[in-house]
C-alpha positions as CSV (number, residue, x, y, z in Angstrom):
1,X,98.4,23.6,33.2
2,X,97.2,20.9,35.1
3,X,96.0,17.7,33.8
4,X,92.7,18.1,35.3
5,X,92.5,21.3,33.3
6,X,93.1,19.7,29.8
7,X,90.6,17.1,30.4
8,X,88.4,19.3,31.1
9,X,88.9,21.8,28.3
10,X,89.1,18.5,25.5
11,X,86.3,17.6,26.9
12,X,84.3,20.8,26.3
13,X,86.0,21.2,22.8
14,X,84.7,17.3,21.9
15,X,81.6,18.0,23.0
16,X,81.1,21.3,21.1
17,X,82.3,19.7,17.6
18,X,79.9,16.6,18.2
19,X,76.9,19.1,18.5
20,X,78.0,21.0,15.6
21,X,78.2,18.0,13.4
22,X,74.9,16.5,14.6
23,X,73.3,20.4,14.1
24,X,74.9,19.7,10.5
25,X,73.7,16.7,9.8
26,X,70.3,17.4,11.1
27,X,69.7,20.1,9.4
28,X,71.0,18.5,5.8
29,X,68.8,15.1,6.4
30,X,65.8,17.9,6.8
31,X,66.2,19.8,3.7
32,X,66.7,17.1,2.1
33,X,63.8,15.1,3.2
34,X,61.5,17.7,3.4
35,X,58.7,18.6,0.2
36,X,57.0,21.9,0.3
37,X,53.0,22.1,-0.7
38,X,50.7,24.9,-0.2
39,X,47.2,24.9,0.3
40,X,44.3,27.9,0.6
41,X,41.6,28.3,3.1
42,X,39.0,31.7,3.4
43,X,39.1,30.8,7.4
44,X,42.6,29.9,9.1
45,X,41.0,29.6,12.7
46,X,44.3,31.0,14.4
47,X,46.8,29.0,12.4
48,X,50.4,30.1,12.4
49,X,53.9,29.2,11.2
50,X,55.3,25.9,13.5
51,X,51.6,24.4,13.7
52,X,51.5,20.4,13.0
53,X,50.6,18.8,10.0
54,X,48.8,15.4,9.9
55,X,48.2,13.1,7.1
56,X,45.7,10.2,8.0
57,X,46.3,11.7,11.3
58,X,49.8,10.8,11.8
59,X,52.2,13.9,11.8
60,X,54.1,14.4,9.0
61,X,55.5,18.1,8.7
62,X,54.7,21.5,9.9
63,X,53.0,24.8,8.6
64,X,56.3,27.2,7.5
65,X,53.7,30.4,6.8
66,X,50.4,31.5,6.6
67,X,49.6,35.0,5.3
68,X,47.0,36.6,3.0
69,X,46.9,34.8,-1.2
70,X,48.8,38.0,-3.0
71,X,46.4,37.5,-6.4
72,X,43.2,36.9,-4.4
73,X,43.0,38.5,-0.7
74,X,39.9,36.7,0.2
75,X,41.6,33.4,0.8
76,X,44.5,32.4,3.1
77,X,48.0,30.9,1.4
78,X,49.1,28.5,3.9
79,X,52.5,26.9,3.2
80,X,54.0,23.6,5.0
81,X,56.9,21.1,4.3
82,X,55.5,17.4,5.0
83,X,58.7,14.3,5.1
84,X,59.7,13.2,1.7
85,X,57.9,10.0,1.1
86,X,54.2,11.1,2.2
87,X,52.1,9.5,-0.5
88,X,50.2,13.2,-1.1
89,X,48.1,12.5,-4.0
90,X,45.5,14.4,-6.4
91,X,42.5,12.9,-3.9
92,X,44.5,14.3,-0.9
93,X,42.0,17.3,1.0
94,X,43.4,19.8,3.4
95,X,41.3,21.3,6.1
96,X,41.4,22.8,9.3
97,X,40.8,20.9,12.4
98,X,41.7,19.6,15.8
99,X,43.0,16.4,17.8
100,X,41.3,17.1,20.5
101,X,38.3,20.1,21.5
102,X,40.8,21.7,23.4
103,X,44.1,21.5,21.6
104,X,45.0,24.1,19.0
105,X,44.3,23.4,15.5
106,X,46.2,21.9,12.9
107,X,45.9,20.8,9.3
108,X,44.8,17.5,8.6
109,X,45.3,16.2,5.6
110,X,43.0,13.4,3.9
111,X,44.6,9.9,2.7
112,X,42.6,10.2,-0.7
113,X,42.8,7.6,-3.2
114,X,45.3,4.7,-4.0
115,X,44.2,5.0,-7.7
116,X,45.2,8.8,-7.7
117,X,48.0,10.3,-8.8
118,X,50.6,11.4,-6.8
119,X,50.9,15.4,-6.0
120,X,54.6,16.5,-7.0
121,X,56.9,18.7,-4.4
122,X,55.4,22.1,-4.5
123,X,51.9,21.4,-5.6
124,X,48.4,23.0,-4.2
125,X,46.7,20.7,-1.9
126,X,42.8,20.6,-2.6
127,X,41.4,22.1,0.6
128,X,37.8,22.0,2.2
129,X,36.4,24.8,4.1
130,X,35.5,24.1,8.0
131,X,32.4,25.7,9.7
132,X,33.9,28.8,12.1
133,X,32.8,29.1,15.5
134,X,31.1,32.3,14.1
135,X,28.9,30.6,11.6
136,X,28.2,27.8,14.1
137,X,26.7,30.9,16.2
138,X,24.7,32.3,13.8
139,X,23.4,29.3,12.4
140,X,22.5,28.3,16.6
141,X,21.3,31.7,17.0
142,X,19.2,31.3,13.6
143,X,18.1,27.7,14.5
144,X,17.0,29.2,18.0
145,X,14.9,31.6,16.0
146,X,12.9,29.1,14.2
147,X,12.6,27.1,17.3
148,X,11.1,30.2,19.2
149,X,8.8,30.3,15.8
150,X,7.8,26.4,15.7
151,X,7.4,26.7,19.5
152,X,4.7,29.8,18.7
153,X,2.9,28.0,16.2
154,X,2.9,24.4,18.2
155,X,1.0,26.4,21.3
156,X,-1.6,28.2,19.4
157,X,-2.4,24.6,18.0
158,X,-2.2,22.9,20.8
159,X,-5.2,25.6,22.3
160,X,-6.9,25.2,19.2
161,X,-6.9,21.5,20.3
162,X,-7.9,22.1,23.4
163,X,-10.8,23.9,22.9
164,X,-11.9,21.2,20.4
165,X,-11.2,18.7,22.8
166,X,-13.5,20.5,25.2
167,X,-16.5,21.4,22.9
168,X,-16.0,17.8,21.7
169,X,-16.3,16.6,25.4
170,X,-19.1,18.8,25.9
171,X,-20.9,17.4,23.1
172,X,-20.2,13.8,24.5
173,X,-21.2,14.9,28.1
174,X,-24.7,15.7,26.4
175,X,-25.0,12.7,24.4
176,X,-24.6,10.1,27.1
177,X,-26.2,12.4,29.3
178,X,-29.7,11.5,31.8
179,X,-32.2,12.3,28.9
180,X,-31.0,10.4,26.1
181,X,-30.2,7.2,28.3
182,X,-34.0,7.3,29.2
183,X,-35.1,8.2,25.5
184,X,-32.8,5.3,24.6
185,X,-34.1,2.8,27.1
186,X,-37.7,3.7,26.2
187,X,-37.1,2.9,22.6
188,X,-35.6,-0.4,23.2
189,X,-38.8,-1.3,25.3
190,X,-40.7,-0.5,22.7
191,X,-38.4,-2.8,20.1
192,X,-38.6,-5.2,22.5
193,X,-42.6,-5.5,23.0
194,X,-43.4,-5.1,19.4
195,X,-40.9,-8.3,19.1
196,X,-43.3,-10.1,21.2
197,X,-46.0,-9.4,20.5
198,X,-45.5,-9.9,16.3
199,X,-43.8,-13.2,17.4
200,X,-46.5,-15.7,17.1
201,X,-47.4,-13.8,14.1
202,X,-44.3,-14.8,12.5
203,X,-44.3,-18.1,13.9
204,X,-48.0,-18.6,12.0
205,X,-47.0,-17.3,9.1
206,X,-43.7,-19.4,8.6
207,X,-46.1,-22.4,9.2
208,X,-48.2,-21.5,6.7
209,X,-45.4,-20.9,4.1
210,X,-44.1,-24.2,4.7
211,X,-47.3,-25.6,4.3
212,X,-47.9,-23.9,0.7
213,X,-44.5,-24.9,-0.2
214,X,-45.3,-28.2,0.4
215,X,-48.5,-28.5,-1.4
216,X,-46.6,-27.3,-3.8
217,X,-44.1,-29.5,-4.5
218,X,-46.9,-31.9,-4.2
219,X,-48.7,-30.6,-7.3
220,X,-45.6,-30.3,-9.5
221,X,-44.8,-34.2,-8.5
222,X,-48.2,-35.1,-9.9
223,X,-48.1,-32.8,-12.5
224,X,-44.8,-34.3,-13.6
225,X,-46.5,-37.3,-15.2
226,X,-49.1,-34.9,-16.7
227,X,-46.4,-32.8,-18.8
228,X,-44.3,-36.4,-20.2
229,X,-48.0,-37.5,-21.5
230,X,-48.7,-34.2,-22.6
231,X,-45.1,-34.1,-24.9
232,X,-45.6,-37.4,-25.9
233,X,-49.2,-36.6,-27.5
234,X,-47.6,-33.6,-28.9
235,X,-45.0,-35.6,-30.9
236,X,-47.7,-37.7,-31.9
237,X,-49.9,-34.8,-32.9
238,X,-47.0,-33.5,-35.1
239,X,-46.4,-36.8,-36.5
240,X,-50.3,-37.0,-37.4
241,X,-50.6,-33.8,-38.6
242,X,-47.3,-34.3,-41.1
243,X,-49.2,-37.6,-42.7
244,X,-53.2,-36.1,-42.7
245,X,-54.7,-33.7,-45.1
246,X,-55.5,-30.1,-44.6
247,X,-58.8,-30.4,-42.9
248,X,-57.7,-32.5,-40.4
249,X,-54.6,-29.7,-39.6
250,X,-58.0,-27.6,-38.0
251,X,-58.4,-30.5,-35.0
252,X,-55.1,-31.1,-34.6
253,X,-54.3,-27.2,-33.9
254,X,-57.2,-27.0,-31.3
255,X,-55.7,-30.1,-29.2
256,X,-52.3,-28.0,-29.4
257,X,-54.2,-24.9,-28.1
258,X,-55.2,-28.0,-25.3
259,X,-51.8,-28.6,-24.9
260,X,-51.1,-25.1,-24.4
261,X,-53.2,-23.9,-22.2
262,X,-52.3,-27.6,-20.3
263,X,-48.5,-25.7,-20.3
264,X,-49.9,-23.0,-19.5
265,X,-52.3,-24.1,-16.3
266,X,-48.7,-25.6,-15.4
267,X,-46.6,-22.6,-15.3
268,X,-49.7,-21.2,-12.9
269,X,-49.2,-23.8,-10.4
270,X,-45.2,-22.7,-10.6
271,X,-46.3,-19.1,-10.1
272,X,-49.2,-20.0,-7.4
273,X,-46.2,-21.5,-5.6
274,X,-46.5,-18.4,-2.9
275,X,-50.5,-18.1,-3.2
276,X,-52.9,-19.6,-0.7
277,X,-54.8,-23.2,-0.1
278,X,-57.5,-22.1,-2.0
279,X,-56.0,-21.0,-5.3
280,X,-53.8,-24.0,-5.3
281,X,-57.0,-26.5,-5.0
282,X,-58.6,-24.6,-7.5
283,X,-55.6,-25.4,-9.8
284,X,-55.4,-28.1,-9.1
285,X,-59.5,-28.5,-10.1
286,X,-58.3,-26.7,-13.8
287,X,-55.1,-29.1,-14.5
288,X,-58.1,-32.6,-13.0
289,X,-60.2,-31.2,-15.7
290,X,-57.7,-30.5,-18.2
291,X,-56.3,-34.1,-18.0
292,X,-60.0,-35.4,-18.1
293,X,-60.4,-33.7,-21.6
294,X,-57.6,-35.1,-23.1
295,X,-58.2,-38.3,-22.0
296,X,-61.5,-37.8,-23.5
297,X,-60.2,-36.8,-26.4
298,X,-57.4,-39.9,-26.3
299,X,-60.3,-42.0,-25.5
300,X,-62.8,-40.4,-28.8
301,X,-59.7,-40.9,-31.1
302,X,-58.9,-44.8,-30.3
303,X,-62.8,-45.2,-30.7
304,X,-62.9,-43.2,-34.1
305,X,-59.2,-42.9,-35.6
306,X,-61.1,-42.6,-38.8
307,X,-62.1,-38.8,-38.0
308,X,-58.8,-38.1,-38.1
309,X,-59.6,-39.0,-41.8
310,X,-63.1,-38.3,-42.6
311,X,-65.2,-35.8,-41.2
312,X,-68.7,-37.2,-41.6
313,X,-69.5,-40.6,-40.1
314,X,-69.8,-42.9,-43.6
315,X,-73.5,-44.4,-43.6
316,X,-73.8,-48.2,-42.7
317,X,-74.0,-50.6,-45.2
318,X,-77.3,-52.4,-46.8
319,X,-77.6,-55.8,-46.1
320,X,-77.5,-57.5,-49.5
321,X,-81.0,-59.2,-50.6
């Protein structure tokens, strides 16, 4: 045999016990490094045995089977092995889903909770249940329904609209039409010659009010004196009448009645405030002649204070012989 030949055949033995060993030791580093969970879906969407597993969306194992659950045939058992090490925990959720819209599906796996517990080897992962393609058609096809519904219901209101719109437009067309501009501009000719003519009117009249209001602060400015006289013969009235007999109470009650109807002449002129000239001059005669009687009066009782006393004038007195 030639030497070429030996190479060549230690060669090929070398290399077929290094790929044996690292076959070997492959597979061993896999078994042992591998945990088995399971997890259950009612909708695999095409999943099968070799199909990646993500956690957090890094890859992390595969799917080893997916068949029909034995004890409940409604749902889908789906077994996969994920690397030793994969912090799996109680908060962990399997589903179905994609990387990509075009890329076949895999199972993605949830991080979950740092606080959780971790799941053990051989554990059911909590799984959530994706929306098929199917129930994303019906739920489009139902959703197109309700559209073609809302669409019905949005035209006949919008014609109901529009025929408001149009009687309401109508209505406005007649309002603002040629006859009820001229009715309008009629009646604000007529507003506006009834204004001039009742102008100097009002003008008069304002004068005139003025005028009485001015006579009649006049008259309570003079009667101001009138009414402090008036309360000062009144307190000494009261202080007569407290210190006289009985008769004299009579003449002392008919100057109060004076005094009385004095307040009372006064709260006329207050009241007269809005009459005319000639009831305020003819107040003003009553309150003249109601001051001239009780000066009168002041005048009979300084000349006689003894009436106050006596009501018959004693006789004179004899000249003695």
């Amino acid at each position: 045999m030639k030497t070429e030949a030996k190479v060549g055949a230690f060669v090929i033995v070398c290399a077929a016990i290094l790929l044996a060993t690292v076959y070997r030791v492959s597979s061993s580093q896999l078994k042992g490094e591998r945990d088995s969970y399971k997890t259950y879906l009612r909708y695999a969407g095409g999943l099968q045995a070799g199909t990646d597993v993500l956690f957090g969306g890094i890859k992390v194992g595969l799917v080893t089977a997916v068949r029909p659950d034995a004890q409940d045939p409604t749902r889908i058992e789906i077994a996969l092995d994920v690397k030793h090490g994969t912090p799996l925990n109680t908060k962990s959720v399997a589903k179905l889903g994609s990387v990509t819209l075009v890329t076949s599906p895999v199972i993605s796996i949830s991080t979950g909770s740092n606080d959780a517990a971790r799941l053990p080897t051989g554990g059911v992962i909590p799984s959530q249940e994706t929306i098929s393609v199917d129930d994303t058609e019906r739920k489009i096809v139902a959703l197109a329904d309700s559209a073609t519904g809302l669409l019905d219901s949005v035209r006949s209101d919008v014609n109901n609209l529009t025929g408001d719109a149009r009687v309401l437009m109508a209505n406005m067309n007649q309002v603002v039409g040629r006859p009820n501009q001229q009715h309008i501009q009629n009646v604000l000719a007529n507003a506006d010659a009834v204004i001039t003519r009742l102008s100097p009117k009002v003008d008069q009249i304002g004068d005139q009010v003025v005028d009485l209001t001015r006579n009649a602060n006049d008259v309570v400015t003079k009667a101001g004196p009138l009414l402090e006289n008036a309360n000062g013969t009144v307190s000494n009235a009261n202080d007569t009448i407290t210190t006289l007999r009985e008769p004299i109470q009579t003449d002392l009650a008919e100057i109060r009645n004076t005094l009385e109807e004095a307040r009372a002449l006064i709260a006329t002129l207050h009241a007269a405030t809005g009459a005319k000239d000639e009831d305020l001059n003819e107040i003003v005669n009553n309150v003249r002649t109601a001051t001239g009687n009780l000066n009168e009066l002041t005048e009979s009782l300084k000349e006689r204070p003894w009436s106050l006393v006596r009501i018959k004038q004693p006789a004179d007195r004899r000249v003695p012989k």
